[in-house]
DRENKE-914433 format. One record per residue (C-alpha): x, y, z; residue number from 1; residue in three letters. Coordinates in Angstrom, 1 decimal. Example, Ala and Ser with C-alpha at 12.3 -4.5 7.8 and 13.67 -1.06 7.14 Angstrom:
<marfis>
(marfi (12.3 -4.5 7.8) 1 ala)
(marfi (13.7 -1.1 7.1) 2 ser)
</marfis>
This chain:
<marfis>
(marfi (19.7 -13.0 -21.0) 1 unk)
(marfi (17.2 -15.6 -21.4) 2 unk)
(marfi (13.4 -14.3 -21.9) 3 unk)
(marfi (12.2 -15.7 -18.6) 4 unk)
(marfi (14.8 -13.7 -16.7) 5 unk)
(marfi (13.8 -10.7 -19.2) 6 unk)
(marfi (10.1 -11.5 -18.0) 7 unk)
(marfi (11.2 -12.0 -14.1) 8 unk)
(marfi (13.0 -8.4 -14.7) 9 unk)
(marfi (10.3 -6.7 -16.3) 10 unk)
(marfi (7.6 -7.6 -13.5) 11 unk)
(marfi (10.3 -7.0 -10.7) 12 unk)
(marfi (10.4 -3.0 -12.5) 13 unk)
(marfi (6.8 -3.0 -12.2) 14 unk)
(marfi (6.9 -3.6 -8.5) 15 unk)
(marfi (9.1 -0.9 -8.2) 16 unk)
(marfi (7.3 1.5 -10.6) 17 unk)
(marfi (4.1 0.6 -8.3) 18 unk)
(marfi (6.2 2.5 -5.3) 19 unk)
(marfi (6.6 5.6 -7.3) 20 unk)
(marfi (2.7 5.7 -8.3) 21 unk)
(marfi (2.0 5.2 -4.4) 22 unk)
(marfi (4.2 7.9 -3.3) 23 unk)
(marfi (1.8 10.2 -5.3) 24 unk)
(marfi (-1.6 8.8 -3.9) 25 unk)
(marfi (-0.5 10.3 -0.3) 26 unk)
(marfi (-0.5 14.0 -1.8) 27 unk)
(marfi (-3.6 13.6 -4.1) 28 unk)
(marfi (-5.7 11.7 -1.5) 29 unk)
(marfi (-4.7 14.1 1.7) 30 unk)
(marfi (-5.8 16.9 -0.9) 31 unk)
(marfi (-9.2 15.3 -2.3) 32 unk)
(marfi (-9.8 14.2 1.9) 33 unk)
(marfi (-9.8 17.7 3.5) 34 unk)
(marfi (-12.1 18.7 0.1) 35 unk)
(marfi (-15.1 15.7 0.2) 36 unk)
(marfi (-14.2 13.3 3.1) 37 unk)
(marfi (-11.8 10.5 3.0) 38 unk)
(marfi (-14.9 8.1 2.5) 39 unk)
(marfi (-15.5 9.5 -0.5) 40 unk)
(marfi (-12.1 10.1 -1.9) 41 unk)
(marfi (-11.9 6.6 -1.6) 42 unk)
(marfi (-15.2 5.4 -2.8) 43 unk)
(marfi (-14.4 7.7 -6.1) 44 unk)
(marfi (-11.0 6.8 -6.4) 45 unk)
(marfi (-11.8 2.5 -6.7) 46 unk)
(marfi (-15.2 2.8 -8.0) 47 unk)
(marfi (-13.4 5.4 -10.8) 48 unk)
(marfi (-10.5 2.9 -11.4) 49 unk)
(marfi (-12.3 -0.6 -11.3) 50 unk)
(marfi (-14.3 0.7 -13.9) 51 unk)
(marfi (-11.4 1.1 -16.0) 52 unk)
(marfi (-10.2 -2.1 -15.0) 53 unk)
(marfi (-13.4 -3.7 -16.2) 54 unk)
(marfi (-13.0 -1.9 -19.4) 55 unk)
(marfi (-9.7 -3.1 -19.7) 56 unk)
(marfi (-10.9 -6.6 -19.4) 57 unk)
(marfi (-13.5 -6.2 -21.9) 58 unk)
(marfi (-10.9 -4.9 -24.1) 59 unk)
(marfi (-8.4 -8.1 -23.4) 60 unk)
(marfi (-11.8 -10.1 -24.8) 61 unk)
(marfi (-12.4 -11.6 -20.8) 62 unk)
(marfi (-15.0 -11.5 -18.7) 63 unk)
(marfi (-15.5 -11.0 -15.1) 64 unk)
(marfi (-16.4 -14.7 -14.8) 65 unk)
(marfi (-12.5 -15.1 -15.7) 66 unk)
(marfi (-12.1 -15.2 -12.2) 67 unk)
(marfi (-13.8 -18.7 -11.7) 68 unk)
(marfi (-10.6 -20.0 -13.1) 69 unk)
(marfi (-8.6 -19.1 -10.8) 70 unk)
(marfi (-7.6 -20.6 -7.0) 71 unk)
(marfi (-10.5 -20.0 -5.1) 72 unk)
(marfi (-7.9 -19.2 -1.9) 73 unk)
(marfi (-6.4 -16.6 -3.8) 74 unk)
(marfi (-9.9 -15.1 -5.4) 75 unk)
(marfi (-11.7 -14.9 -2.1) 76 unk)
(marfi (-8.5 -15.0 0.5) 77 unk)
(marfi (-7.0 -12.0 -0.8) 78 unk)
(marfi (-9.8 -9.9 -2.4) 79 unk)
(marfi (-10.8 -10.1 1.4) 80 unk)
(marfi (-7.7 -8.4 2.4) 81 unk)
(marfi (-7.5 -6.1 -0.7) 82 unk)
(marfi (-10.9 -4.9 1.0) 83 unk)
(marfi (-10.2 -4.9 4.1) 84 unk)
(marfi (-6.9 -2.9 3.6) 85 unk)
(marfi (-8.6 -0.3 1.7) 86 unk)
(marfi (-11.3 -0.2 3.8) 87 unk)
(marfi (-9.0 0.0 7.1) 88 unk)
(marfi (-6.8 2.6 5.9) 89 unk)
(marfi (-9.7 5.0 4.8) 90 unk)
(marfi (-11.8 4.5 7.8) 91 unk)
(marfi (-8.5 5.0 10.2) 92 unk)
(marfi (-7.9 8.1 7.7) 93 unk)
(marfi (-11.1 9.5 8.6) 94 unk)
(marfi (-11.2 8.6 12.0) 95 unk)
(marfi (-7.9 10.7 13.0) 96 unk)
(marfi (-8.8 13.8 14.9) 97 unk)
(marfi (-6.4 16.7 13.6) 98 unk)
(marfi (-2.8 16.2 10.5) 99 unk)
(marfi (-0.7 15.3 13.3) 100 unk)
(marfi (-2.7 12.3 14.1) 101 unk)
(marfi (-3.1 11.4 10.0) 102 unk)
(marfi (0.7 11.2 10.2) 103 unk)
(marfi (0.7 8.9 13.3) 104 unk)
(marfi (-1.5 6.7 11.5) 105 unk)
(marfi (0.4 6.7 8.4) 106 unk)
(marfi (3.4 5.6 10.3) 107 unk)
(marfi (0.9 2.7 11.6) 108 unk)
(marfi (0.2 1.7 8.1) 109 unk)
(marfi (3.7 1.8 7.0) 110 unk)
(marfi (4.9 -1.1 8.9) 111 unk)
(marfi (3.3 -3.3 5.9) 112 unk)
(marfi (6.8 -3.4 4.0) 113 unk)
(marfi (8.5 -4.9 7.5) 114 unk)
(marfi (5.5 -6.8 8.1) 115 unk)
(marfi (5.5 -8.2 4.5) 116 unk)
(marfi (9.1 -9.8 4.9) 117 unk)
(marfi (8.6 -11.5 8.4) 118 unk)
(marfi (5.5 -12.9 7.3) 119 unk)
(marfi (7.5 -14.5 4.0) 120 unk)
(marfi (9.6 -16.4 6.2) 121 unk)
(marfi (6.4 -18.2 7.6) 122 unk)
(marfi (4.3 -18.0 4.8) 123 unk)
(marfi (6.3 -18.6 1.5) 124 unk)
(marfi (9.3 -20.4 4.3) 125 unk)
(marfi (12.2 -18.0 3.6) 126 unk)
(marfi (14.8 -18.3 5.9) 127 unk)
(marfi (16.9 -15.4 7.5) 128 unk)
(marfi (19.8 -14.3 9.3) 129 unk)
(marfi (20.0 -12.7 12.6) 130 unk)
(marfi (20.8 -9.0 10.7) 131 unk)
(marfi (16.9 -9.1 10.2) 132 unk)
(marfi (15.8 -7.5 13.4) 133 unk)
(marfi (18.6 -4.6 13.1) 134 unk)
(marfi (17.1 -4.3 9.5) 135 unk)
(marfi (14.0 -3.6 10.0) 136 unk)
(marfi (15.0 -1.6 12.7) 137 unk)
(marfi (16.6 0.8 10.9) 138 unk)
(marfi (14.3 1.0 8.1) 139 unk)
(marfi (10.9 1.8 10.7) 140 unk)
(marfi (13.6 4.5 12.6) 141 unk)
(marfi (13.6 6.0 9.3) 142 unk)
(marfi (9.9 5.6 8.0) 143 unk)
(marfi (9.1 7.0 11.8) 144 unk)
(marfi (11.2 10.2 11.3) 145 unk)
(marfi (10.1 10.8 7.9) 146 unk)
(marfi (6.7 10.6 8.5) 147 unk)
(marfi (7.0 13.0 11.4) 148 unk)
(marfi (9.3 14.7 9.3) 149 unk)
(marfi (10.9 16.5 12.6) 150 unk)
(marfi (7.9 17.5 14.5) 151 unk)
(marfi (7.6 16.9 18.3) 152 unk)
(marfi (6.0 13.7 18.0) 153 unk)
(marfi (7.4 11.3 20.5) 154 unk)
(marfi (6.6 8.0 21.7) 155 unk)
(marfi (5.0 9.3 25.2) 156 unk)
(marfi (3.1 11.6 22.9) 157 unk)
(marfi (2.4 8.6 20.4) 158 unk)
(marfi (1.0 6.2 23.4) 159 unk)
(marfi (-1.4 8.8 24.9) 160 unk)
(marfi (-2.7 9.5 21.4) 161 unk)
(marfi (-3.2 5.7 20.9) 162 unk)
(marfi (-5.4 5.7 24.3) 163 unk)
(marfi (-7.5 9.1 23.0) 164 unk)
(marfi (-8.5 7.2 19.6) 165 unk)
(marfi (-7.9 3.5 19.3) 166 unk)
(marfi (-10.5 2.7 17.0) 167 unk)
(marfi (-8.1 4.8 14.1) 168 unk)
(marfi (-4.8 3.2 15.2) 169 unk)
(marfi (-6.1 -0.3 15.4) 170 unk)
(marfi (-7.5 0.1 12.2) 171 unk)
(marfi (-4.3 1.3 10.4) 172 unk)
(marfi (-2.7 -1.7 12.2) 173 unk)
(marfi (-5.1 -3.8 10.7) 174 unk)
(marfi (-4.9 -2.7 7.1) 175 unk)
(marfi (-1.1 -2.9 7.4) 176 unk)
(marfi (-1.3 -6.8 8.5) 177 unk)
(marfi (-3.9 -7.1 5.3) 178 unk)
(marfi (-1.3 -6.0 2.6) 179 unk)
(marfi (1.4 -7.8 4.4) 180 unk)
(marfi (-0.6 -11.0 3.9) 181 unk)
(marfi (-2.3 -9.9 1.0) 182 unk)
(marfi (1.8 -9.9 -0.8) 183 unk)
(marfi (2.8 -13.2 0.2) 184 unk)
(marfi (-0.8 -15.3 0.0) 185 unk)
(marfi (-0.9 -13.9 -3.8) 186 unk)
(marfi (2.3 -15.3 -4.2) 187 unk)
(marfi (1.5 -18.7 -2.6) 188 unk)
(marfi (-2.2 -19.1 -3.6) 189 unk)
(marfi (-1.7 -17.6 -7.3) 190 unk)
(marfi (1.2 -18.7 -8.6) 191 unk)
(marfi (4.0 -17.0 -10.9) 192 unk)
(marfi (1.8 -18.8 -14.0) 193 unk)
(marfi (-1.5 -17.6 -13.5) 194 unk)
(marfi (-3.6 -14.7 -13.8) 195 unk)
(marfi (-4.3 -12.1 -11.2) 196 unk)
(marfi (-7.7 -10.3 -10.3) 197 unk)
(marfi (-7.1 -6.7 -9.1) 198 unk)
(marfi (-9.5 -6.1 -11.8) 199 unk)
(marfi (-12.2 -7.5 -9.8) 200 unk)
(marfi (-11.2 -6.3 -6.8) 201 unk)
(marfi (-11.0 -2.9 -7.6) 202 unk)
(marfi (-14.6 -2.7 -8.2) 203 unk)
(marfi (-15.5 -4.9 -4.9) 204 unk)
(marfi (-13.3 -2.1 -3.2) 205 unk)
(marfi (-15.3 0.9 -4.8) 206 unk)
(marfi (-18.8 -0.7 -3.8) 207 unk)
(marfi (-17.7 -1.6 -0.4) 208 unk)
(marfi (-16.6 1.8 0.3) 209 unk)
(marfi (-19.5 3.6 -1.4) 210 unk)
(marfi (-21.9 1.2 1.0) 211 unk)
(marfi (-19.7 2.7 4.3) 212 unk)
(marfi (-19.9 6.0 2.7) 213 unk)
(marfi (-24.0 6.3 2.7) 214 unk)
(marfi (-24.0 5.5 6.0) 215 unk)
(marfi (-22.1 7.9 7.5) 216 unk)
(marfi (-22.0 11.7 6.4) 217 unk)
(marfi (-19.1 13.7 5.2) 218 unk)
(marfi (-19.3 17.6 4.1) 219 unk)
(marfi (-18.6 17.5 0.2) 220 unk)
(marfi (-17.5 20.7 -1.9) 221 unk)
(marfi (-16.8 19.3 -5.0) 222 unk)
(marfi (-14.3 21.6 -8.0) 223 unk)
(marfi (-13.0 21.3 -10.7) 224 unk)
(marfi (-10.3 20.5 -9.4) 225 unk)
(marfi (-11.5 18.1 -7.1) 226 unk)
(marfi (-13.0 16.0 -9.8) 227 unk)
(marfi (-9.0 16.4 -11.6) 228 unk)
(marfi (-7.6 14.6 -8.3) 229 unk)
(marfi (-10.4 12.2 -7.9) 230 unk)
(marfi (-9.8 11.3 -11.7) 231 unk)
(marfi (-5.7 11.0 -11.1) 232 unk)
(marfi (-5.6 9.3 -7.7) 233 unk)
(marfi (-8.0 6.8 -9.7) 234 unk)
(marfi (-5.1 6.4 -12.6) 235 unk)
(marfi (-2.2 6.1 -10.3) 236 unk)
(marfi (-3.9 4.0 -7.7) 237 unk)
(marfi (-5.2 1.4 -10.1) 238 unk)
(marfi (-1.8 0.9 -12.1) 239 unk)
(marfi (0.0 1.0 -9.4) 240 unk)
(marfi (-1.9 -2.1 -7.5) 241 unk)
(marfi (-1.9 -3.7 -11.4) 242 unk)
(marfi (2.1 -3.5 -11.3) 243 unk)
(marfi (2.2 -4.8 -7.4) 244 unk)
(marfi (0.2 -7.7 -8.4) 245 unk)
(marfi (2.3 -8.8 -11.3) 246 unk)
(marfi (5.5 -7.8 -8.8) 247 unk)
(marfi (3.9 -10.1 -6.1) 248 unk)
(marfi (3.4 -13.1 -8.2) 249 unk)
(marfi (5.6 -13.1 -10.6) 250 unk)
(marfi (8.9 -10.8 -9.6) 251 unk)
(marfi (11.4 -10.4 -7.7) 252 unk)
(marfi (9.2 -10.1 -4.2) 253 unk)
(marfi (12.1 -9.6 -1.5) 254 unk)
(marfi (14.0 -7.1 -3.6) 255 unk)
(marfi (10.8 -4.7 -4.4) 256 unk)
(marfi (9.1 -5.0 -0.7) 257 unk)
(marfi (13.0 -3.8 0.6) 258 unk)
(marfi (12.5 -1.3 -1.9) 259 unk)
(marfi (8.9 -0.2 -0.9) 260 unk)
(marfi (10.6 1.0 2.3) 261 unk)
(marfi (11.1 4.3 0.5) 262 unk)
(marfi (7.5 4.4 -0.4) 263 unk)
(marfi (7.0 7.1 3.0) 264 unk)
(marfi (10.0 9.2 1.8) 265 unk)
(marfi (9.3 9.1 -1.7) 266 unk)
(marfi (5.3 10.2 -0.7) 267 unk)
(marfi (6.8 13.0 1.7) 268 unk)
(marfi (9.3 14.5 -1.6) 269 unk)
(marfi (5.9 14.1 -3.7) 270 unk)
(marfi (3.3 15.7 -0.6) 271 unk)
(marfi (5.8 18.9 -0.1) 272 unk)
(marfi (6.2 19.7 -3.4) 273 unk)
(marfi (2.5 18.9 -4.2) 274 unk)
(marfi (0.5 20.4 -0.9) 275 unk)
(marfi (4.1 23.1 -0.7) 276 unk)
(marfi (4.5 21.9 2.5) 277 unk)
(marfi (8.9 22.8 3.3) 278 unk)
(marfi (10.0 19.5 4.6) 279 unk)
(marfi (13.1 19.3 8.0) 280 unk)
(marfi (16.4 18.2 8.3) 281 unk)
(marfi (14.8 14.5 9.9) 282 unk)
(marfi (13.7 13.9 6.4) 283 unk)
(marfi (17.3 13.0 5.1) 284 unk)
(marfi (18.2 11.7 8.4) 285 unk)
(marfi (15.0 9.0 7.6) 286 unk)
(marfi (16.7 8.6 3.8) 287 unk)
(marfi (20.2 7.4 5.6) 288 unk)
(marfi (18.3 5.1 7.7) 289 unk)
(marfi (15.5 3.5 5.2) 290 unk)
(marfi (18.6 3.0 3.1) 291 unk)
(marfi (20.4 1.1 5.7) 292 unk)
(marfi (17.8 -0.8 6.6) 293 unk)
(marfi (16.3 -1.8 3.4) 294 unk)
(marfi (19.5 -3.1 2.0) 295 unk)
(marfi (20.4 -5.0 5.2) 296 unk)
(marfi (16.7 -6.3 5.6) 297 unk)
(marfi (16.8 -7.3 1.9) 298 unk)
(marfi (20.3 -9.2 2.2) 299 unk)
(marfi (19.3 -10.9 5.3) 300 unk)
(marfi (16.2 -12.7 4.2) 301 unk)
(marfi (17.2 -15.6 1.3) 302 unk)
(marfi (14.9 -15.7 -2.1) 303 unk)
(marfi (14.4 -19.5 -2.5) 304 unk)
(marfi (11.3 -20.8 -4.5) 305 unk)
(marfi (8.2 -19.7 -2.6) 306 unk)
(marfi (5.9 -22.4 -0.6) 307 unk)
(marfi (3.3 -23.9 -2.8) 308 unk)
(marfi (-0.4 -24.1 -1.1) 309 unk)
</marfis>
């Protein structure tokens, strides 16, 4: 095997590795929420882990003005949707009124991995076949009864909780559109040659989120063990959005986004074990399906050299 398909291989495992650290950050950051505020969590979590990724380029012998060098459409074009996604997703997070709701906007968010590979065919000018729609069909079917994991959420019940709190929903929506574009413009606008800069936004994340959190207030009771999950959702987060990067731009794209589809199943296994929480029979039922439909959205969409900007 030649070294660039060694290379190709090795940032294609990191993608997938970046699912496994995410299906943590559900259990850690629900936990760390319900102790300080989801505001917080998140403000501590980025701030925490872009310091280390400032350290880490300090260590590498860069500096932040690294990121002069690279495409300005891809420095400012997708540090705007790494922000916004974070910020969307915390803000719908702390917006939901009771767990049932948190779930229903998970669910929201979780349509990024779909989202992500219809906006590659536009984007990045993949082409697919007509098993794309029954694809992602299957795999949403499955994300949908996984994250309910059996409970007597319905659609009815889904649209009238829509109506009682928009703001929370539209806001979930909008952070999954963010990482959907943010996968395939860091692939267009970066290149599979140059650097990335989640070390910069990292930090631009933690400040924006410490700026929303002293304007609002949230009830704080702060442990030992709060400042343990504050540390670890810091670790796993930033690694995990490291190895996503590398994955975006560099990997196997199409293969790792069919395989984040297991990212809410994978975060359900972590979030019962973790919060003890005894998951339902829907939860393998959601496995079958976000099986099927990841491998039938993955075949249906080809891998041809991504668009150049």
């Amino acid at each position: 095997m030649s070294s660039r398909n060694l290379q190709l291989n090795a940032h294609t495992a990191g993608g997938l590795a970046a699912i496994v650290l995410w299906s943590a950050t559900f259990a850690f950051a629900r936990s760390l929420s319900e102790q300080v505020g989801p505001l917080t969590a998140g403000a501590c979590a980025y701030l925490i882990g872009g310091f280390f990724c400032l350290v880490r380029l300090w260590w590498s012998g860069k500096t932040a003005g690294h990121g002069l060098n690279l495409s300005p459409r891809y420095l400012l074009g997708c540090g705007s949707l790494f922000v916004v996604y974070t910020a969307a997703i915390y803000l719908a997070v702390g917006l939901a009124k009771d767990r049932e709701q948190v779930l229903e906007v998970a669910l929201v968010n979780y349509l990024w991995p779909a989202l992500t590979i219809l906006f590659s065919l536009p984007l990045l000018g993949r082409k697919a076949s007509v098993w794309l729609l029954p694809g992602t069909a299957l795999a949403l079917g499955g994300v949908l009864l996984v994250m309910t994991q059996g409970t007597h959420t319905t659609w009815q019940s889904f649209v009238r909780h829509v109506q009682d709190n928009p703001a929370a929903y539209g806001l979930a929506l909008l952070a999954a559109v963010s990482w959907a574009c943010y996968s395939n413009l860091a692939r267009r606008w970066s290149g599979p040659e140059s650097e990335g800069a989640v070390e910069l936004f990292m930090p631009a994340t933690g400040v924006v989120l410490l700026v929303i959190r002293l304007l609002t207030t949230e009830p704080a009771d702060w442990t030992a063990r709060c400042v343990g999950e504050a540390a670890a959702l810091a670790a796993v987060t930033t690694v995990a959005y490291v190895l996503w990067d590398f994955s975006m731009r560099k990997g196997n794209m199409l293969l790792v986004v069919a395989c984040s589809y297991f990212t809410p199943l994978l975060s359900t296994l972590v979030s019962c074990a973790y919060l003890r929480v005894t998951p339902g029979p829907a939860l393998w039922v959601g496995c079958l399906l976000l099986v099927m439909g990841s491998l039938v959205t993955w075949r249906s969409v080809s891998n041809g050299p991504p668009r150049s900007s």
